[in-house]
N, CA, C and O atoms as a GROMACS GRO file, in nm:
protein
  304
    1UNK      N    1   0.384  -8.580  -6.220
    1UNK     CA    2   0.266  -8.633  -6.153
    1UNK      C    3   0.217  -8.758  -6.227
    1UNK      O    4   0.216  -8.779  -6.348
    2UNK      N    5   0.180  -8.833  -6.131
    2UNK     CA    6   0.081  -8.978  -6.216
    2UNK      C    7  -0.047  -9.023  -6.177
    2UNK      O    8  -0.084  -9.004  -6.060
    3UNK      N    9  -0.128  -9.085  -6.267
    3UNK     CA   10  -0.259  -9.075  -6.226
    3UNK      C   11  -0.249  -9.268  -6.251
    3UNK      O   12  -0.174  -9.339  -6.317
    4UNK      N   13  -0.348  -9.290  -6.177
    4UNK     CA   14  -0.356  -9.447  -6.159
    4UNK      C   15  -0.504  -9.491  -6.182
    4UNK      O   16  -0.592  -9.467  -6.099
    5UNK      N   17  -0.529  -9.566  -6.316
    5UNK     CA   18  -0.646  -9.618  -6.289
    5UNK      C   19  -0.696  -9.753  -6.280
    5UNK      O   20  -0.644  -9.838  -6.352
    6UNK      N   21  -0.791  -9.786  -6.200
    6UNK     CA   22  -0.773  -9.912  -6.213
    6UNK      C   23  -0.919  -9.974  -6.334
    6UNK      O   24  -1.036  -9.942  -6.353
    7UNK      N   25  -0.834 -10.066  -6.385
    7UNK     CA   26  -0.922 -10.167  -6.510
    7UNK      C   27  -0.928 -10.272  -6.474
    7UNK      O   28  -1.039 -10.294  -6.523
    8UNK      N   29  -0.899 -10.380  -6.418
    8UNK     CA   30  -0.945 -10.503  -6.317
    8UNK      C   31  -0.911 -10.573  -6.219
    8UNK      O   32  -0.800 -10.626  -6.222
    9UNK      N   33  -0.994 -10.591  -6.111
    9UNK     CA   34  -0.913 -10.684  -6.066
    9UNK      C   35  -1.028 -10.839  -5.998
    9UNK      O   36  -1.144 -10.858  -5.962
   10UNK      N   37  -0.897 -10.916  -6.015
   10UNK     CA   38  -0.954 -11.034  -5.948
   10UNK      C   39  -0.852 -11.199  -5.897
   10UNK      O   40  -0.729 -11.200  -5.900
   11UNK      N   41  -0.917 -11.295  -5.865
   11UNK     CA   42  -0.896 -11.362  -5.763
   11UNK      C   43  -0.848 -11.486  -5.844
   11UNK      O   44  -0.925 -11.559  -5.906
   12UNK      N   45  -0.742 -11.501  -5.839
   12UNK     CA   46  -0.740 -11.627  -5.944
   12UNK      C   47  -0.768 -11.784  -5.854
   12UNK      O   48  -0.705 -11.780  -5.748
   13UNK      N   49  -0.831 -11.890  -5.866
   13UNK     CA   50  -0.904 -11.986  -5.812
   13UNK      C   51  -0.831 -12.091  -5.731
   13UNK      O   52  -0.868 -12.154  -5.632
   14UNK      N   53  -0.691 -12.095  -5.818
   14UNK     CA   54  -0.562 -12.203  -5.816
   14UNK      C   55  -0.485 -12.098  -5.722
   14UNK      O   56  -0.486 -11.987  -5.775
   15UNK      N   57  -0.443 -12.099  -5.642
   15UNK     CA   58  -0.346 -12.062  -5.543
   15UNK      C   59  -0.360 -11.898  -5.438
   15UNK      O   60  -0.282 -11.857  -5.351
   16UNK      N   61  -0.505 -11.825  -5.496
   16UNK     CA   62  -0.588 -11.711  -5.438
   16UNK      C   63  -0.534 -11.650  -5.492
   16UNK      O   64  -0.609 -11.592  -5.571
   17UNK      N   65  -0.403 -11.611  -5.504
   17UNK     CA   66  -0.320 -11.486  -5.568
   17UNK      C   67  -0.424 -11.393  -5.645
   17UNK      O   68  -0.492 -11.427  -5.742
   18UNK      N   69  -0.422 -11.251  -5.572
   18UNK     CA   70  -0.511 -11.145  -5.659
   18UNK      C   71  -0.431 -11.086  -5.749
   18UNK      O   72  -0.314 -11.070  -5.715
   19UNK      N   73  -0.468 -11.047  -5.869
   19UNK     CA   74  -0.426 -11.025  -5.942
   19UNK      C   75  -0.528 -10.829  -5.966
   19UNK      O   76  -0.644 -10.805  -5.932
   20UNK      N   77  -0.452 -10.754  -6.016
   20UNK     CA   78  -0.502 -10.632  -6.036
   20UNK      C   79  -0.413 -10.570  -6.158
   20UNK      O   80  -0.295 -10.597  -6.179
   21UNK      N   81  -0.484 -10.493  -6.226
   21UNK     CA   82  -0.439 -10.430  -6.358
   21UNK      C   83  -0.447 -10.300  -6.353
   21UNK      O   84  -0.564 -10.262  -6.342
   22UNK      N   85  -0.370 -10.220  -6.357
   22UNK     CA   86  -0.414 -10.092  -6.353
   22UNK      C   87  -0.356  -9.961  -6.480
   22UNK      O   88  -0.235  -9.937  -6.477
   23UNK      N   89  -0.400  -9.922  -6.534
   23UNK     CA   90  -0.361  -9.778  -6.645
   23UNK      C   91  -0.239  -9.640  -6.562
   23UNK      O   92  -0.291  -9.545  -6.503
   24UNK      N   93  -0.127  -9.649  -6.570
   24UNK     CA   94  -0.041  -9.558  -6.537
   24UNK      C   95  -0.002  -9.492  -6.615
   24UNK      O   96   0.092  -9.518  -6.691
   25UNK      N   97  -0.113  -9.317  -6.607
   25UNK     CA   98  -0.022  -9.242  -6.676
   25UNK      C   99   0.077  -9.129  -6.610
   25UNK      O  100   0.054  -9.073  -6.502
   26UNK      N  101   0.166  -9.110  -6.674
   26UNK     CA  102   0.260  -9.010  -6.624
   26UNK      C  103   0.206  -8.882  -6.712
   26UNK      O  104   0.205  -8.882  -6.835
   27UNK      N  105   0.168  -8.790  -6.644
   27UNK     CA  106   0.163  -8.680  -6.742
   27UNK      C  107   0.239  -8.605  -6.784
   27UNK      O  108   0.244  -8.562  -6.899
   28UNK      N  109   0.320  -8.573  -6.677
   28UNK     CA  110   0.451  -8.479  -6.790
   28UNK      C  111   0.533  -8.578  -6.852
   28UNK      O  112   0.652  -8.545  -6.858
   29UNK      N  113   0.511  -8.668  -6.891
   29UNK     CA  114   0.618  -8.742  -6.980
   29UNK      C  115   0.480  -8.759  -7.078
   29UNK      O  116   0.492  -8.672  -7.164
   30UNK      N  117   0.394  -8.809  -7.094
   30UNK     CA  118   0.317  -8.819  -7.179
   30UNK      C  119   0.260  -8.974  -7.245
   30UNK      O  120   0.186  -9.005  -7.339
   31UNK      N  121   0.349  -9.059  -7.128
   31UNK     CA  122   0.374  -9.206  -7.150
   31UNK      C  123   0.275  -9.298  -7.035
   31UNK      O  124   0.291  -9.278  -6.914
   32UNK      N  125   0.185  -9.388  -7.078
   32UNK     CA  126   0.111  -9.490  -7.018
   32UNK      C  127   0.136  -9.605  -7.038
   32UNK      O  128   0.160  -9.652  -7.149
   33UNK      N  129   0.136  -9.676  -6.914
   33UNK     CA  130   0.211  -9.801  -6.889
   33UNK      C  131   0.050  -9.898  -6.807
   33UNK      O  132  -0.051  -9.859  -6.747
   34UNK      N  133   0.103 -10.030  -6.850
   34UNK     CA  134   0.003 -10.108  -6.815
   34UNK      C  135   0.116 -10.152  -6.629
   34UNK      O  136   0.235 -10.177  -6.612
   35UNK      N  137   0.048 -10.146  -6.573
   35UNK     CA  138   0.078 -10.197  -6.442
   35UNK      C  139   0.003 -10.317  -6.410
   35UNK      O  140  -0.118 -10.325  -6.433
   36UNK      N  141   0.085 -10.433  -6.345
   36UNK     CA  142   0.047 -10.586  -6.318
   36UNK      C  143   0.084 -10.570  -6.188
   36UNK      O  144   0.196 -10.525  -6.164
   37UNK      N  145  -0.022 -10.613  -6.063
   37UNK     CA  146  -0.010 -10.608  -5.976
   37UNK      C  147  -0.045 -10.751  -5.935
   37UNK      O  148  -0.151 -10.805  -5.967
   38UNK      N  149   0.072 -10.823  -5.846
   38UNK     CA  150   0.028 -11.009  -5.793
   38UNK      C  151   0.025 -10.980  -5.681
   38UNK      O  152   0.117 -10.919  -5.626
   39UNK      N  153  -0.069 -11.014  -5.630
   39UNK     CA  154  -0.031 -11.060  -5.452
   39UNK      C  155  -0.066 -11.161  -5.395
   39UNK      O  156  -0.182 -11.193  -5.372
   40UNK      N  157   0.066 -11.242  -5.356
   40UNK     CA  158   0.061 -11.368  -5.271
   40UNK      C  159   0.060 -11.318  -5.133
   40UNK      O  160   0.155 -11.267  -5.075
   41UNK      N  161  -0.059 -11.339  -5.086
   41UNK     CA  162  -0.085 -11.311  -4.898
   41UNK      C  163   0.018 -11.207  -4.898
   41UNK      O  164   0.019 -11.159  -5.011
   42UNK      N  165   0.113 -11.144  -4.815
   42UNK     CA  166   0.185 -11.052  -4.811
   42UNK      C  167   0.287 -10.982  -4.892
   42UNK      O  168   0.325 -10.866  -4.872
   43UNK      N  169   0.337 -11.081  -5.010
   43UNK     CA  170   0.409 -11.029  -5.054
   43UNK      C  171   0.324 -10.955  -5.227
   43UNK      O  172   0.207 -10.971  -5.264
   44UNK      N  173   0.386 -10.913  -5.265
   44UNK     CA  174   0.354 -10.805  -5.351
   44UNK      C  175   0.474 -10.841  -5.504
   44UNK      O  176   0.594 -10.865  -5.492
   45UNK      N  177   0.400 -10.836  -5.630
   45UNK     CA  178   0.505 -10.858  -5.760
   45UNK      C  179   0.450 -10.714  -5.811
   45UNK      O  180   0.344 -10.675  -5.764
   46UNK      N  181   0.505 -10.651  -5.885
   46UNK     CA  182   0.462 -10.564  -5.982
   46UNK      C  183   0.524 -10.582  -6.097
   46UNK      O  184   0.637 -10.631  -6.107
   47UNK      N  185   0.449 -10.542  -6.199
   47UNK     CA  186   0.559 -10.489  -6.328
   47UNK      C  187   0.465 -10.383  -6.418
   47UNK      O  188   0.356 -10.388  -6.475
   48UNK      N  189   0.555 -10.298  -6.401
   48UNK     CA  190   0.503 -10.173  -6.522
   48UNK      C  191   0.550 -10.239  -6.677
   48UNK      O  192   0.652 -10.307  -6.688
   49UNK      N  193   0.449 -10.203  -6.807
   49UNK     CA  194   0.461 -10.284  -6.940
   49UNK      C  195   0.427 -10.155  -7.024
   49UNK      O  196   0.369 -10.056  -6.979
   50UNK      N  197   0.474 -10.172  -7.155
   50UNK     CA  198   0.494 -10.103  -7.236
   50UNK      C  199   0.363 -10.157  -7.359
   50UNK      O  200   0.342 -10.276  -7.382
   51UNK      N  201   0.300 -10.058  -7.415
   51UNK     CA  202   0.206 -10.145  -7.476
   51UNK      C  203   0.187 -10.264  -7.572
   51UNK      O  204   0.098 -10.349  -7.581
   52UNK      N  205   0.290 -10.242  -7.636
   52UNK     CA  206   0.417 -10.352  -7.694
   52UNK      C  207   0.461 -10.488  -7.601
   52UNK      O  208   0.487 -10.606  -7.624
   53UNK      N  209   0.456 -10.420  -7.510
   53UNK     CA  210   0.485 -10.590  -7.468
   53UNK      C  211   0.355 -10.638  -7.371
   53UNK      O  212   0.355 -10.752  -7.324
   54UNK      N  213   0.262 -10.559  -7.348
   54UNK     CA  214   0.127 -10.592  -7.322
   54UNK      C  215   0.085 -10.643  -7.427
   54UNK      O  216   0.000 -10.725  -7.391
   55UNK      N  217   0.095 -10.645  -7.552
   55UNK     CA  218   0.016 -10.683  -7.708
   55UNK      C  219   0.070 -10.829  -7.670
   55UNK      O  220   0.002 -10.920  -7.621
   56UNK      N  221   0.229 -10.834  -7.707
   56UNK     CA  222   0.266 -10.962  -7.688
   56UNK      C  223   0.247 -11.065  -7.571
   56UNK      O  224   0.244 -11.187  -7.584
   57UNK      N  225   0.236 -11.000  -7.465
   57UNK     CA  226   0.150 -11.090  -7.397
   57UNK      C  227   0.064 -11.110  -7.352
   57UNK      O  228   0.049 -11.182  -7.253
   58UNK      N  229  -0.022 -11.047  -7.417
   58UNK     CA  230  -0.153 -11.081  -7.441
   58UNK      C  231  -0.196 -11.202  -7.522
   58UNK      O  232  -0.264 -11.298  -7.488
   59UNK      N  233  -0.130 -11.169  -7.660
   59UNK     CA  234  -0.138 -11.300  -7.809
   59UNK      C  235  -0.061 -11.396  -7.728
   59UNK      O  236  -0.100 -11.507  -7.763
   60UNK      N  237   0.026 -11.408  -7.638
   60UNK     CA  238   0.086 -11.523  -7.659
   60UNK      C  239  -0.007 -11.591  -7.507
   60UNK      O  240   0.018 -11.708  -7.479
   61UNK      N  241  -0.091 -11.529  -7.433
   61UNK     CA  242  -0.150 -11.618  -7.320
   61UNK      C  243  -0.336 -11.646  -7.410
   61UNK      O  244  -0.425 -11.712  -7.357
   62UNK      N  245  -0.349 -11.583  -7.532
   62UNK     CA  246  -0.467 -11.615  -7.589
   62UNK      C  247  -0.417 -11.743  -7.636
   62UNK      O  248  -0.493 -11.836  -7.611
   63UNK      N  249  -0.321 -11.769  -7.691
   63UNK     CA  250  -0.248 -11.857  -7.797
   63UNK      C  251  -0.289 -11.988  -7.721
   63UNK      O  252  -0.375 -12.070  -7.752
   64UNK      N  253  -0.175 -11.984  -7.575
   64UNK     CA  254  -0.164 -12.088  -7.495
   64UNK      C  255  -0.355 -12.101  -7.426
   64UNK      O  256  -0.418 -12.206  -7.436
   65UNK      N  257  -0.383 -12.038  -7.394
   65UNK     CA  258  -0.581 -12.062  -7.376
   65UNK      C  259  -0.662 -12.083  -7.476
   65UNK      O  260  -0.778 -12.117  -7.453
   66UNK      N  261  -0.627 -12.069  -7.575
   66UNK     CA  262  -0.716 -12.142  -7.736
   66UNK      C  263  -0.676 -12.282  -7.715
   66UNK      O  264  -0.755 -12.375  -7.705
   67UNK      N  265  -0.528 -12.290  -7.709
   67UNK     CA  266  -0.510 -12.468  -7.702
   67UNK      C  267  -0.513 -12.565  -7.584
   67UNK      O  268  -0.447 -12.668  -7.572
   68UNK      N  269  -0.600 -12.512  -7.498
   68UNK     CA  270  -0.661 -12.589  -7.418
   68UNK      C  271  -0.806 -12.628  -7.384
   68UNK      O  272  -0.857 -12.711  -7.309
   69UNK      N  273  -0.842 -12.554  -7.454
   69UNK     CA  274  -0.989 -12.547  -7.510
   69UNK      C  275  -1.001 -12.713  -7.504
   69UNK      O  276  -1.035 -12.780  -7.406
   70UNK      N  277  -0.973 -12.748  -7.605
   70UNK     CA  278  -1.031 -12.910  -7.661
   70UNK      C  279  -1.046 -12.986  -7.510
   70UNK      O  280  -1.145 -13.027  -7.450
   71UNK      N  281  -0.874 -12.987  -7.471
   71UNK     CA  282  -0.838 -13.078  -7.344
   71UNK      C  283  -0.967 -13.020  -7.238
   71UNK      O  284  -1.043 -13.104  -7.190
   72UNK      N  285  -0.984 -12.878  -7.208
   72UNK     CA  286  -1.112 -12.896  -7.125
   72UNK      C  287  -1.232 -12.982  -7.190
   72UNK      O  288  -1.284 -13.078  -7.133
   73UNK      N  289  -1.263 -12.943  -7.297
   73UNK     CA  290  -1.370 -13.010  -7.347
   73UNK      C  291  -1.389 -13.131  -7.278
   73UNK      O  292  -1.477 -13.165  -7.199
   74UNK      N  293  -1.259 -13.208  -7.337
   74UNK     CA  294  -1.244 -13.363  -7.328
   74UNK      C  295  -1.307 -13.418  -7.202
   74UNK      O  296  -1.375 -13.521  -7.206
   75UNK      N  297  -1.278 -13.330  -7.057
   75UNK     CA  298  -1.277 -13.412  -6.906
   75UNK      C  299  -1.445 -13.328  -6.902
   75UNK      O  300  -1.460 -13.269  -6.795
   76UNK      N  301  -1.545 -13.317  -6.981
   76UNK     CA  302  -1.656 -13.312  -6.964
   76UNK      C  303  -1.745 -13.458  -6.978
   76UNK      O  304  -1.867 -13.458  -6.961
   0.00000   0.00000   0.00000
């Protein structure tokens, strides 16, 4: 059996694509997976993630959004 929860979702500004996050646990296995849900108008991306590679991409899209910081600054 699996239980699904959801932790966010929303609308990204540049091209609408909703984006949704959701907590998948399996209970008889004992294993929770981060689920990435895209949707372009009809079609549908998923990917189930391991928390390990949720960590890593997490640090590596903070990484790339720290260093754009300034460049927004700049076009103020």
């Amino acid at each position: 059996m699996t239980q699904i929860s959801e932790l966010t979702k929303f609308k990204v500004p540049l091209g609408s694509q909703e984006i949704e996050l959701q907590q998948v646990d399996h209970i008889k296995g004992g294993m929770s997976l981060l689920r990435i849900r895209i949707r372009e108008g009809k079609r549908f991306t998923v990917f189930d993630i391991d928390p390990e590679t949720a960590r890593l991409w997490a640090v590596a899209m903070q990484r790339w959004s720290d260093s754009q910081r300034p460049a927004a600054n700049d076009r103020k």
